[in-house]
KOLGUBA-936537 format. One line per 10 residues: number of its first residue (from 1); their letters; for each residue x, y, z of C-alpha. Coordinates in steps of 0.1 Angstrom, whole numbers. Layout:
BEGIN
NUM = A = X,Y,Z ~ ... $
//
This chain:
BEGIN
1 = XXXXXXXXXX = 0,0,0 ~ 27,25,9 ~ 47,11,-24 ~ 20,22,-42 ~ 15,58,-29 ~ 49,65,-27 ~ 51,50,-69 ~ 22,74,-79 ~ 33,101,-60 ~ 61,112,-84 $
11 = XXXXXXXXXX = 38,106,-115 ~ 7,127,-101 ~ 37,156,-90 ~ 48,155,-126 ~ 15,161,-138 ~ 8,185,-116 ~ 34,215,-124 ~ 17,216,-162 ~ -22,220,-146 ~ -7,241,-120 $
21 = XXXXXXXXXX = 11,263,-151 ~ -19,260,-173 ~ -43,276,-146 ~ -22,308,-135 ~ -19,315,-170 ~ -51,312,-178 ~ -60,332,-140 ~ -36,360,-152 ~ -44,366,-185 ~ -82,363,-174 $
31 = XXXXXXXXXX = -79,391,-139 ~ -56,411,-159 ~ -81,418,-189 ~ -107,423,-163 ~ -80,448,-146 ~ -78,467,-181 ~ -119,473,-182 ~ -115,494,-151 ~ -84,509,-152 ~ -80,519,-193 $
41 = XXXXXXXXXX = -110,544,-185 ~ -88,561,-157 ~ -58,561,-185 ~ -40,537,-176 ~ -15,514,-191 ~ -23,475,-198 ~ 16,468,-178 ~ -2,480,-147 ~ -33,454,-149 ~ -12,426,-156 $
51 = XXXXXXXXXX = 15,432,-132 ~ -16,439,-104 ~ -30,409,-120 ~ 0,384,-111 ~ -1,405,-77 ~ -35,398,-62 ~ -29,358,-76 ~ 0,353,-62 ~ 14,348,-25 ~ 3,386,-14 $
61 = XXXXXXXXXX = -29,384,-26 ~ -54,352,-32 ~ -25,326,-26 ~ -27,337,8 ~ -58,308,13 ~ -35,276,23 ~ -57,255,-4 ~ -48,276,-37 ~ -13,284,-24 ~ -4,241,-25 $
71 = XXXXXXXXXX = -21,241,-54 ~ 2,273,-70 ~ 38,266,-55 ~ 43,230,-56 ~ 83,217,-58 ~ 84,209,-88 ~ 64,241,-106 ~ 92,261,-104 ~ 112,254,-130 ~ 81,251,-155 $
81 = XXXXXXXXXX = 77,287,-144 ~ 112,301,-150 ~ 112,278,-184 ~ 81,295,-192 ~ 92,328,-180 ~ 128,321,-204 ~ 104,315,-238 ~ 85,348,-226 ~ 120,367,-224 ~ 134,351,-257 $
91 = XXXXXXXXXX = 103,363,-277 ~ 97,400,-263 ~ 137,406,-270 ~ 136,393,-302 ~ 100,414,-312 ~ 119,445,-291 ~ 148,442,-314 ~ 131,432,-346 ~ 103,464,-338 ~ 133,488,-331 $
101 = XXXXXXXXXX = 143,523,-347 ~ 179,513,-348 ~ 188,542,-372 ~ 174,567,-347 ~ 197,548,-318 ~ 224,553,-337 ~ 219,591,-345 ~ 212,593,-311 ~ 239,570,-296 ~ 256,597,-270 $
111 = XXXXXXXXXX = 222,611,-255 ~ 212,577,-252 ~ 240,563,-236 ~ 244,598,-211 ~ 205,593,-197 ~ 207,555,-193 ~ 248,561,-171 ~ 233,583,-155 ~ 202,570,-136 ~ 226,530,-133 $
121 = XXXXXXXXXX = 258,554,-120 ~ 235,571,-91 ~ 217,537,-83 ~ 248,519,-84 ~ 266,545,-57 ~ 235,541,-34 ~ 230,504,-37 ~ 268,502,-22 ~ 258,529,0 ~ 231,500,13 $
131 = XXXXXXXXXX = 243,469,5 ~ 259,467,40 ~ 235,474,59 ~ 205,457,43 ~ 228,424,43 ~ 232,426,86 ~ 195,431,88 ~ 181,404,68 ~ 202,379,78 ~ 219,369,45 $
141 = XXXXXXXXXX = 249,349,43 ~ 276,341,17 ~ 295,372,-7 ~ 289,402,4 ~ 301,420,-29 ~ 274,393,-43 ~ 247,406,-25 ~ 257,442,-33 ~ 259,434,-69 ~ 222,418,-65 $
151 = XXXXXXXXXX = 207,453,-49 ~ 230,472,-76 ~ 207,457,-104 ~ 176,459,-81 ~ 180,496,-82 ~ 194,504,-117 ~ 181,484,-140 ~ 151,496,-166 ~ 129,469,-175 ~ 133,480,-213 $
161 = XXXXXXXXXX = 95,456,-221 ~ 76,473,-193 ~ 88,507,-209 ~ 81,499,-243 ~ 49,483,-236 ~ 40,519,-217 ~ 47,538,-243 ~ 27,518,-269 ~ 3,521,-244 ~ 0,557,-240 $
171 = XXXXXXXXXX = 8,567,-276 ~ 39,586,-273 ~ 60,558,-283 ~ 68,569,-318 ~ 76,604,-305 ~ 110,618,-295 ~ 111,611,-260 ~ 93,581,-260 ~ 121,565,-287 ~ 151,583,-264 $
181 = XXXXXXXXXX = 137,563,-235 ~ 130,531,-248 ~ 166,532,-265 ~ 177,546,-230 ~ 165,513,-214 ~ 178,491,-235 ~ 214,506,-222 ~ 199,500,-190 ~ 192,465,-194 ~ 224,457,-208 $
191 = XXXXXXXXXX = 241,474,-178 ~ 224,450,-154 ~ 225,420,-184 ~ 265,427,-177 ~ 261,421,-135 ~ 238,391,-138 ~ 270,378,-156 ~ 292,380,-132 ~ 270,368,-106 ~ 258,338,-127 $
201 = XXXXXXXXXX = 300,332,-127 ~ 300,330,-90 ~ 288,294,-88 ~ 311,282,-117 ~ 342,296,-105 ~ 361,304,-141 ~ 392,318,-142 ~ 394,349,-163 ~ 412,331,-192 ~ 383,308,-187 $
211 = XXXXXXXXXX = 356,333,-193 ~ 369,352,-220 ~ 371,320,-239 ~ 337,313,-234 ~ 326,348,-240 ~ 347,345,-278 ~ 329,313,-283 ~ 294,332,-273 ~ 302,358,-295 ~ 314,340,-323 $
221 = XXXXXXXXXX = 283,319,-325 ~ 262,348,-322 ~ 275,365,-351 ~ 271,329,-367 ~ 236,326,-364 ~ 231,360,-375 ~ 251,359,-407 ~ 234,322,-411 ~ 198,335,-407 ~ 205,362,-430 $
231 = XXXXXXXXXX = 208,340,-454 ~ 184,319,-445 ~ 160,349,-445 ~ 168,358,-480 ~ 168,325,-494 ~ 127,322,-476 ~ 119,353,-497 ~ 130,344,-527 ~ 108,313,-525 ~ 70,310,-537 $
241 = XXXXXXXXXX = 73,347,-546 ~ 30,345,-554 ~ 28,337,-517 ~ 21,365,-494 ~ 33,351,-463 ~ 57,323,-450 ~ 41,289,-446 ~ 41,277,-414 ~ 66,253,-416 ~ 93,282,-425 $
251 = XXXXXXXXXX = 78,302,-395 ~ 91,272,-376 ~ 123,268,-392 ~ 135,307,-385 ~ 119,305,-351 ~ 135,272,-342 ~ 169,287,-354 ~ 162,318,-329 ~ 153,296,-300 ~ 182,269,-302 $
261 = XXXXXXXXXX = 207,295,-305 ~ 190,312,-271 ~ 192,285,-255 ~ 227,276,-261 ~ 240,308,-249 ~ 217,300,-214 ~ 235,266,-215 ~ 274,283,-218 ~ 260,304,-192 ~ 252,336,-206 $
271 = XXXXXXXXXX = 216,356,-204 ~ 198,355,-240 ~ 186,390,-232 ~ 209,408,-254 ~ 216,384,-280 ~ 180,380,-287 ~ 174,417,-291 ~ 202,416,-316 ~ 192,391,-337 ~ 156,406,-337 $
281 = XXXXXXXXXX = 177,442,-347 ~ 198,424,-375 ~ 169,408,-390 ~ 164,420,-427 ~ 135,442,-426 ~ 125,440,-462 ~ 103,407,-475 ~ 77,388,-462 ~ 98,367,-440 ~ 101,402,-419 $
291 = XXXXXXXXXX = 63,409,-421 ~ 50,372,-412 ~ 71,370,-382 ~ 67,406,-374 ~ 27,401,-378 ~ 28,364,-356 ~ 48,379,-327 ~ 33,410,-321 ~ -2,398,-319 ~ 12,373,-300 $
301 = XXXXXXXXXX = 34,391,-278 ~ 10,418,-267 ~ -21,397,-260 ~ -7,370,-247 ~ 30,371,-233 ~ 31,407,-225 ~ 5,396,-195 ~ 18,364,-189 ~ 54,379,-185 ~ 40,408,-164 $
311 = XXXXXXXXXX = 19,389,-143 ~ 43,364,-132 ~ 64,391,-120 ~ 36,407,-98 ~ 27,366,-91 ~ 66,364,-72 ~ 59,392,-47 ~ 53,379,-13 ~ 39,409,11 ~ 36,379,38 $
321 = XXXXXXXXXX = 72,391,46 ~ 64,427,58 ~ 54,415,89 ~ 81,435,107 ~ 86,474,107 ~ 123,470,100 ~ 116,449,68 ~ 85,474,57 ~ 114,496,67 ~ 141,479,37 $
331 = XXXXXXXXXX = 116,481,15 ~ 106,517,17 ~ 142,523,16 ~ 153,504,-17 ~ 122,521,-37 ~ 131,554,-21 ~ 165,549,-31 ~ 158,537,-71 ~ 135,563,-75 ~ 157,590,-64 $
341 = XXXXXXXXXX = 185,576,-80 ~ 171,572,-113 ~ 153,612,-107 ~ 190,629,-99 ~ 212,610,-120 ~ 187,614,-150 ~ 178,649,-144 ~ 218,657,-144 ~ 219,642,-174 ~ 196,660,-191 $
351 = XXXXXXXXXX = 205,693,-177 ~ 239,684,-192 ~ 220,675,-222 ~ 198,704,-225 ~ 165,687,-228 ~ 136,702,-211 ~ 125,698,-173 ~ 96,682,-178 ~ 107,656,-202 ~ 134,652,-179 $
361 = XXXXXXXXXX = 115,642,-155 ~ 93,620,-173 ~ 123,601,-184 ~ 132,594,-148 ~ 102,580,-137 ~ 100,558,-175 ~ 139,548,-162 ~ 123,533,-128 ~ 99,511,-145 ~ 109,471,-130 $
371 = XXXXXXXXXX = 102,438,-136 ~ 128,420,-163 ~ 165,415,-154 ~ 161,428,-114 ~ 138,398,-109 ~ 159,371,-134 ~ 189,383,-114 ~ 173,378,-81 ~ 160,343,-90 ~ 194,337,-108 $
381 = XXXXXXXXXX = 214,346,-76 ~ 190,318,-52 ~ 191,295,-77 ~ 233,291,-79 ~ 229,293,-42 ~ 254,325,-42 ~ 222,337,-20 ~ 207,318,6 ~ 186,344,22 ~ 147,340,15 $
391 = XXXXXXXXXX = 141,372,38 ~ 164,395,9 ~ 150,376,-17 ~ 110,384,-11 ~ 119,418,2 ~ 139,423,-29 ~ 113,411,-53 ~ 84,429,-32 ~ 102,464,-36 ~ 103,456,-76 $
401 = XXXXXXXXXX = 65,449,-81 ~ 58,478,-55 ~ 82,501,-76 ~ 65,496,-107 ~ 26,496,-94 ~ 34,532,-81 ~ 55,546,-108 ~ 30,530,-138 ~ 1,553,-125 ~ 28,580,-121 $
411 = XXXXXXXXXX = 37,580,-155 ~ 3,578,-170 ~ -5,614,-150 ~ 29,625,-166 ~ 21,617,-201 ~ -13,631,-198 ~ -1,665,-185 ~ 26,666,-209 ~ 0,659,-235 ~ 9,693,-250 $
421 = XXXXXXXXXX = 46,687,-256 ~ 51,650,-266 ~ 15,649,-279 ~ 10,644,-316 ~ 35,679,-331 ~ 27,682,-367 ~ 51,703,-383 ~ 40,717,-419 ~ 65,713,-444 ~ 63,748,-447 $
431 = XXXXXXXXXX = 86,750,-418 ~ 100,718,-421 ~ 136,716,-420 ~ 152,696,-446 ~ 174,684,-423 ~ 153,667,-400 ~ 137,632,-397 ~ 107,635,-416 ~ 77,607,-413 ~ 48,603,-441 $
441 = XXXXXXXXXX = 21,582,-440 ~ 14,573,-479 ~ -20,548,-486 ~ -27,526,-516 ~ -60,508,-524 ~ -44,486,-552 ~ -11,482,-574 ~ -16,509,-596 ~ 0,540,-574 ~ 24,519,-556 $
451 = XXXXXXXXXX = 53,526,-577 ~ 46,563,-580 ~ 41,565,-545 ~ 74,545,-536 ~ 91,568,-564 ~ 80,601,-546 ~ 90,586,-507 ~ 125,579,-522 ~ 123,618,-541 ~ 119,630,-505 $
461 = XXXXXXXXXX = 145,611,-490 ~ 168,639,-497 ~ 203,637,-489 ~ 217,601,-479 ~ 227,614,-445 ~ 195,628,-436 ~ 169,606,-418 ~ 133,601,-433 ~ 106,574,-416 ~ 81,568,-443 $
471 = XXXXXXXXXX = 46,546,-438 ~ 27,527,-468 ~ -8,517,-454 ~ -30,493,-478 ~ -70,504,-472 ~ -87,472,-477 ~ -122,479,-481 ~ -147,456,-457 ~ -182,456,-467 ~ -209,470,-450 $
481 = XXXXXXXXXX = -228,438,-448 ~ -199,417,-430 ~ -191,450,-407 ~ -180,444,-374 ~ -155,450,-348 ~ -122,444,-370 ~ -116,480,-378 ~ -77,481,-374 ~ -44,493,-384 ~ -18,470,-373 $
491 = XXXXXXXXXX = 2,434,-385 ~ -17,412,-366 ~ -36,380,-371 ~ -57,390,-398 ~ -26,395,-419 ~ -34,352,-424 ~ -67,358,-432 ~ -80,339,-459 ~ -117,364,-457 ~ -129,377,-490 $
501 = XXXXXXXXXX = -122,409,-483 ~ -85,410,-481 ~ -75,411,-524 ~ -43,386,-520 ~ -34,396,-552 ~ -34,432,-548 ~ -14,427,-513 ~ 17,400,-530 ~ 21,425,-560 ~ 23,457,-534 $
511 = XXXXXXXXXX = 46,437,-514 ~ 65,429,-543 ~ 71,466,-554 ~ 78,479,-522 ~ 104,450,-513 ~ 124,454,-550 ~ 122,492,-539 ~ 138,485,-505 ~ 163,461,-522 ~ 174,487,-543 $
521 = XXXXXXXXXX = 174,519,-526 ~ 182,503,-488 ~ 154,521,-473 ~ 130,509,-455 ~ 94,516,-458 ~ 72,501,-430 ~ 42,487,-438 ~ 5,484,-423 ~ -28,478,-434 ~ -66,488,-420 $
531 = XXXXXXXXXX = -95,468,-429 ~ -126,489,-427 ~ -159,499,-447 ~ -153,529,-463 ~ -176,551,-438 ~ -151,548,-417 ~ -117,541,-433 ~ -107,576,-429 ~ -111,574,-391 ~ -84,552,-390 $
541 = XXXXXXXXXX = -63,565,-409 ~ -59,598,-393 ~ -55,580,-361 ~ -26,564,-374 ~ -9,592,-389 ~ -20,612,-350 ~ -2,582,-334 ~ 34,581,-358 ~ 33,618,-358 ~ 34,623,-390 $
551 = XXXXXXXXXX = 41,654,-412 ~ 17,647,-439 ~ -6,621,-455 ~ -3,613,-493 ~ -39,596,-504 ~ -47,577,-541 ~ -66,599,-565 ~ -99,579,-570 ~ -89,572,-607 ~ -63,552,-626 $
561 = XXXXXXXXXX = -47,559,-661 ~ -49,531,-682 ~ -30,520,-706 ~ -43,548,-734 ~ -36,574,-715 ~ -78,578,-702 ~ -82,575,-664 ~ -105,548,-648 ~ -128,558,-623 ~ -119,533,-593 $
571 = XXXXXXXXXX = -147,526,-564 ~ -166,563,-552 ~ -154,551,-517 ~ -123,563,-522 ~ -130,591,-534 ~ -150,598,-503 ~ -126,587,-479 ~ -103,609,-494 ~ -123,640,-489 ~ -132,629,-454 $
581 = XXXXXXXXXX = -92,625,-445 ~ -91,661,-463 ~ -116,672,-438 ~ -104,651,-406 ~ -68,650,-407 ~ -50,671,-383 ~ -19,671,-405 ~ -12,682,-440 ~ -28,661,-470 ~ -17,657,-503 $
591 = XXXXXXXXXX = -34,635,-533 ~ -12,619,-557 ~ -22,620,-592 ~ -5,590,-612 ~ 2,607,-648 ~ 30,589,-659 ~ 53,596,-629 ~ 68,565,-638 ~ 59,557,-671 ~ 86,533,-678 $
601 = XXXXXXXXXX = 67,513,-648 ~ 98,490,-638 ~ 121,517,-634 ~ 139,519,-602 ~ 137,542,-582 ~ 174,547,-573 ~ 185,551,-613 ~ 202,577,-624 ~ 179,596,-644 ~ 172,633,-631 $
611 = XXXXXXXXXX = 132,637,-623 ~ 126,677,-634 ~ 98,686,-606 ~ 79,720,-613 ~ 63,738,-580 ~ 37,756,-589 ~ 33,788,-566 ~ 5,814,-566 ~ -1,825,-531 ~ -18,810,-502 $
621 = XXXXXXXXXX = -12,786,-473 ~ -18,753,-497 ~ 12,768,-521 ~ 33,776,-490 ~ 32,737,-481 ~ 41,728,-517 ~ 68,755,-514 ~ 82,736,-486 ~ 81,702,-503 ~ 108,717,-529 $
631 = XXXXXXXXXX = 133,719,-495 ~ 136,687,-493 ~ 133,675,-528 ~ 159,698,-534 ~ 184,679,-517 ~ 179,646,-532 ~ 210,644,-564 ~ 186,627,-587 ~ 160,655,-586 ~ 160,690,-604 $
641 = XXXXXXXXXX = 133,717,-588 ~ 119,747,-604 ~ 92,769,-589 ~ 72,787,-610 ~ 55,821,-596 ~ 21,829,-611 ~ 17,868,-611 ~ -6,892,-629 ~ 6,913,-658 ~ -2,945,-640 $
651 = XXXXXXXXXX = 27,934,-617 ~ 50,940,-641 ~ 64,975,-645 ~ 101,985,-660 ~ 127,988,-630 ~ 100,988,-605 ~ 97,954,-582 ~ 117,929,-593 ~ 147,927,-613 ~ 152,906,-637 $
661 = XXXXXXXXXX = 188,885,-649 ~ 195,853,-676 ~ 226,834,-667 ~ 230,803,-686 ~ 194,799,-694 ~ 186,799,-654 ~ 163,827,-643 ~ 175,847,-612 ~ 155,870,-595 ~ 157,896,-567 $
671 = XXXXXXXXXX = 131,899,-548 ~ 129,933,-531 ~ 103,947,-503 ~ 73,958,-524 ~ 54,934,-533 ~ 22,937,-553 ~ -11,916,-542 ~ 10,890,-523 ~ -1,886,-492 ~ 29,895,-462 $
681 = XXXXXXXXXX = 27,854,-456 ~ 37,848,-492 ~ 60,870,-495 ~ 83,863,-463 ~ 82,825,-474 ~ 89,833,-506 ~ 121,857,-495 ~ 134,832,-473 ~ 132,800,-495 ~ 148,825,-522 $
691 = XXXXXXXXXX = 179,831,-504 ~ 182,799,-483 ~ 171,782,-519 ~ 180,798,-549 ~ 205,819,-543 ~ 227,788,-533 ~ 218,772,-570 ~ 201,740,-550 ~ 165,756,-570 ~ 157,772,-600 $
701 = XXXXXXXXXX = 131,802,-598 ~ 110,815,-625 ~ 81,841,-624 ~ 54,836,-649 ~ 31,871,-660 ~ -3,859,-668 ~ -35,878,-670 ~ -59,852,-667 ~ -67,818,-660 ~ -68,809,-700 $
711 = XXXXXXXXXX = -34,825,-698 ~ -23,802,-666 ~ -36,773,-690 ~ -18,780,-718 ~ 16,783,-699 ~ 9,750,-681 ~ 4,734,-714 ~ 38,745,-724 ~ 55,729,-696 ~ 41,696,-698 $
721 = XXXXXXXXXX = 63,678,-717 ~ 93,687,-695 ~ 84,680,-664 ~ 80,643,-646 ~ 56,657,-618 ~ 37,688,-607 ~ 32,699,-572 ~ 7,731,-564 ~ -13,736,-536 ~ -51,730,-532 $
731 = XXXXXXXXXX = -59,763,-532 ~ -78,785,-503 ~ -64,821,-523 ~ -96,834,-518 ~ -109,854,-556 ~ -74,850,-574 ~ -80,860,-612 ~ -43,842,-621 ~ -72,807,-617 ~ -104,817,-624 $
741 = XXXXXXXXXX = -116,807,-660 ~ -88,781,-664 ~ -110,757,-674 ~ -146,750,-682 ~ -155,731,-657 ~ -145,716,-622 ~ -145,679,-619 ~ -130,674,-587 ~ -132,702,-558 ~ -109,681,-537 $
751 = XXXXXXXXXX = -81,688,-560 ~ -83,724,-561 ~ -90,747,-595 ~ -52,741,-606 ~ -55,706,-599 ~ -82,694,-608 ~ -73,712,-642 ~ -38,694,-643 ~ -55,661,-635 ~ -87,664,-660 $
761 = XXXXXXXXXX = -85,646,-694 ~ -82,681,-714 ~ -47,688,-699 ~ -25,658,-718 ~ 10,653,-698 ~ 30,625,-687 ~ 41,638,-654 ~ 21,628,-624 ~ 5,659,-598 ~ 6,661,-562 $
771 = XXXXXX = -17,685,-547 ~ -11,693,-509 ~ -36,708,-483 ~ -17,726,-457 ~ -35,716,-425 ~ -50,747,-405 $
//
């Protein structure tokens, strides 16, 4: 009878640990979404209900009843839990890494790197200040430098996830300060990545030949399996080219290949932390290998592993240990101490830096955020048995959670006050400066604009050194009939879907352009979608372009030039959801006309020929904004730019105004300080562009005298052979004679009298027209 029990015990414990697993999964994900229904209203971030989640189920919360706690923390659970907790880590590095403006950490490599020293430098002083003292009073045993080592990484690491997830969260993560601090924690983590080293090294006792052998080997089969899945990753493209996304076997293959080599490095005894994040950074962005594991892991990542991951680090705190005023005490004391270390040593750092007080402070409190490599360090250290102390180790992990449930809501108020300054900022490219990182948000419905749309991103690119972040959304229309709740704008599961609605064909041959456009010109265009009826399609995207904080939006006209030169009318919804984005959009809006912009249709667009742009300028906010888009298109060495300035004849009078001068064919004028009917607007943009501008040679400037709008017709006419696209504002001059009459009717308000005249089927050119709506 006892051979029996004591036989069955050992298989009922080993089934236990994956019931036990399966239900505080399940209990996490399910209190944390219930979490999120209360707290989102308040503004919250989802971090905060999954970390309170793991909270109230674990030890300090509901564990507390002797009957769930057996049932939770059994012997043998865990290691399922720190296996599971090592997949979690593996996939949010890799998505961190894979999801990461590495160009802009790079530009910004010595802010970055001042901000994340020096909140770790003031935590690391203070944590030695401690270390003595909090190792007398909790009893601890074993290396004292260990120990101090332990509360050095309690205090100064920045759990880089919980920080990214936040700023996801509260929309500010494509903005400035949100990228400065997510690159910022990443330093951070890698800081305490560097300590959980040597503390891991404690238990193997290497020599220091030892190590740095191992540490070769590490590295040179990291740069292996990078180099190797390269390949890998370009060979996967190349395959089934009609297919839009991997099959799931390849999805297996490069995720197998990811895993294997994380788990070796664990096995030499190095954290994966850092290699996976640079695997997931050195992954080839272009293809559909990029977009199918980029699609698979953030829907997986955020609604399931994100709270999972979260949870299980509010599920380790254990309040039971606060039953003394001197441990209460420790506590207080070691999130006292991180959040004033991170608060001086970051606001020194960005008074050396210059950056504002407010963001400054901001940053701090986004530096304090816990929960990654302070808890893996702690569990690490008990583990390897270079701590023996359960008293440090619950205090230790208690401050963490406590840390992070106070700072989270503390941020959230932050962000909201600071709505004003890291709030969606529009600038007009009116005042845009051409050397600044400019973002666009361009949308497609179908092939047919794709390549003049990728052809105008890379006109804007400008100089090679200068950085531009430009968007391609594909507006898949959902019918009204099958409407529901699936109105989105991100990579996620429905990227698979096989629904009616989603053309496949339309979706491989935009991929296909935009990936031989990347190939060839090594910038990257990131790529989204939004399924919606077309009601509503503009709702989302202005809310995408509000949450990327982009400069303008470049819509499809709602017609397509065939193959005789005669446009196509495509579906009216797209011409109403372009007028509704005209209307809705709290940034500037431009409508690209596809004339012939790339009429030999395969063309690259990094060859050599010279595109000959023509800005067409006669007064008004909308021409200012096209004025501006010749600043930056004036930079790029494969275009040519030449604004032409529409002014009555009455205007000009013999050596009164302007003057006049031909030097090899180029027109060069003076603009002096009268101006006739030009508004004091026009004519300060128009003096500054001209001296920054023209004077310099980078723009040619040529005034035209007309008296009339059948004038202003004629004198397009002339100039549309020569030119490969047209750019001219909407319009908004108020009476301007220079338009009026141009042509006999007006097909298309939305596009403006110019416009819609150099996009009707009387005007015959081969270059394409952008008009632009300078938003008010």
């Amino acid at each position: 009878m006892d051979e029996t029990s004591e036989l069955s015990c050992p298989e009922n414990d080993m089934m236990n640990p994956a019931l036990t697993m399966t239900t505080q999964v399940s209990a996490i994900l399910v209190l944390s979404h219930v979490f999120q229904i209360f707290l989102k209203p308040l503004g919250q971030p989802a971090p905060l209900a999954q970390i309170l989640a793991g909270f109230v189920l674990g030890p300090s919360g509901l564990s507390r009843a002797p009957s769930i706690h057996v049932f939770f923390f059994q012997n043998f659970a865990v290691d399922f839990y720190e296996s599971m907790a090592l997949y979690c880590r593996i996939s949010i590095m890799f998505l961190l890494g894979l999801e990461m403006d590495i160009s802009y950490l790079m530009r910004n490599l010595r802010p970055v790197i001042i901000i994340a020293c020096g909140g770790c430098l003031m935590c690391t002083i203070f944590a030695s200040a401690i270390s003595l003292f909090v190792y007398e009073e909790t009893g601890s045993r074993g290396s004292r430098f260990t120990l101090a080592l332990v509360i050095t990484v309690v205090l100064a690491n920045t759990a880089s996830p919980v920080v990214f997830r936040l700023a996801a969260d509260l929309k500010f993560a494509t903005s400035d300060i949100g990228r400065l601090a997510i690159s910022s924690s990443l330093i951070g983590d890698m800081y305490a990545v560097l300590i959980l080293v040597l503390i891991s090294g404690e238990k193997q006792k290497r020599t220091v030949n030892g190590w740095a052998l191992m540490a070769f080997c590490s590295l040179l089969l990291l740069v292996g399996i990078i180099i190797f899945t390269t390949h890998l990753v370009h060979w996967l493209n190349k395959r089934n080219r009609d297919e839009k996304n991997l099959q799931a076997v390849e999805v297996m293959l490069l995720c197998s290949v990811i895993l294997v080599a994380a788990m070796t490095l664990e096995t030499m005894g190095f954290s994966s932390i850092i290699a996976c994040f640079l695997m997931g950074s050195t992954f080839p962005r272009g293809g559909k290998s990029a977009r199918t594991l980029l699609a698979i892991l953030t829907y997986t990542v955020r609604n399931f592993i994100f709270p999972i991951y979260f949870g299980y680090s509010g599920f380790k705190a254990d309040t039971s240990y606060l039953n003394e005023l001197k441990r209460v005490a420790i506590v207080l004391m070691v999130i006292l101490l991180s959040i004033g270390g991170k608060i001086v040593g970051t606001l020194a750092a960005c008074w050396y830096l210059k950056t504002p007080l407010n963001e400054g402070v901001l940053l701090a409190f986004l530096m304090n955020m816990k929960g990654h490599v302070d808890i893996l360090t702690l569990t690490t250290a008990m583990q390897n048995k270079v701590l023996n102390s359960s008293i440090f180790y619950n205090l230790m992990v208690s401050a963490v959670v406590i840390s992070s449930l106070i700072t989270a809501p503390l941020i959230s108020f932050l962000v909201r006050r600071e709505s004003d300054t890291i709030g969606a900022k529009h600038i007009p490219m009116e005042y845009h400066s051409p050397d600044k990182e400019l973002k666009l948000l361009t949308c497609v419905h179908s092939r047919h604009p794709v390549d003049c749309m990728v052809k105008f991103v890379v006109s804007l690119r400008g100089s090679d050194n200068v950085p531009i972040s430009p968007y391609l959304m594909h507006l898949i229309e959902l019918p009204e009939k099958t409407k529901k709740n699936s109105s989105f704008y991100d990579q996620e599961e429905d990227e698979f879907s096989d629904d009616e609605v989603d053309d496949s064909n339309d979706a491989v041959e935009i991929n296909e352009a935009v990936d031989m456009y990347i190939e060839e010109t090594k910038m990257m265009i990131h790529q989204v979608k939004t399924v919606a009826p077309f009601s509503t399609m503009y709702q989302d995207v202005c809310r995408f372009a509000d949450d990327i904080r982009t400069s303008f939006i470049v819509l499809p006209f709602h017609k397509h030039q065939r193959i005789d030169g005669k446009f196509e009318n495509d579906k009216d919804g797209i011409r109403t959801t372009n007028q509704k984005v005209l209307r809705n959009a709290q940034c500037s809006v431009a409508i690209l006309v596809d004339r012939g912009h790339t009429t030999s249709g395969t063309q690259a667009a990094g060859s050599e020929s010279l595109q000959q742009i023509a800005i067409l300028f006669f007064g008004g906010p909308d021409d200012r904004e096209a004025l501006g888009f010749s600043k930056r298109l004036s930079t790029h060495h494969h275009s040519s730019v030449t604004i032409f300035r529409f002014l009555p004849t009455l205007a000009k009078a013999p050596n009164e105004g302007i003057n006049v001068s031909r030097k090899e064919d180029d027109v060069v004028v003076t603009i002096q300080d009268q101006q006739i009917e030009v508004d004091e607007a026009d004519s300060s943009a128009l003096a500054n562009f001209y001296h920054r501008y023209v004077t310099s040679g980078k723009v040619r400037f040529v005034e035209k005298y007309v008296h009339n709008g059948a004038e202003t017709g004629m004198v397009l006419r002339e100039m549309a052979e020569t030119y490969s696209m047209f750019i001219v504002g909407k319009g908004r001059r108020g009476d301007c004679l220079l338009t009026t009459g141009i042509s006999d009717w007006e097909e298309c308000p939305e596009l403006g009298v110019v416009g819609d005249f150099l996009a009707s089927s009387e005007f015959d050119i081969s270059g394409s027209v952008l008009v632009v709506q300078q938003h008010r």
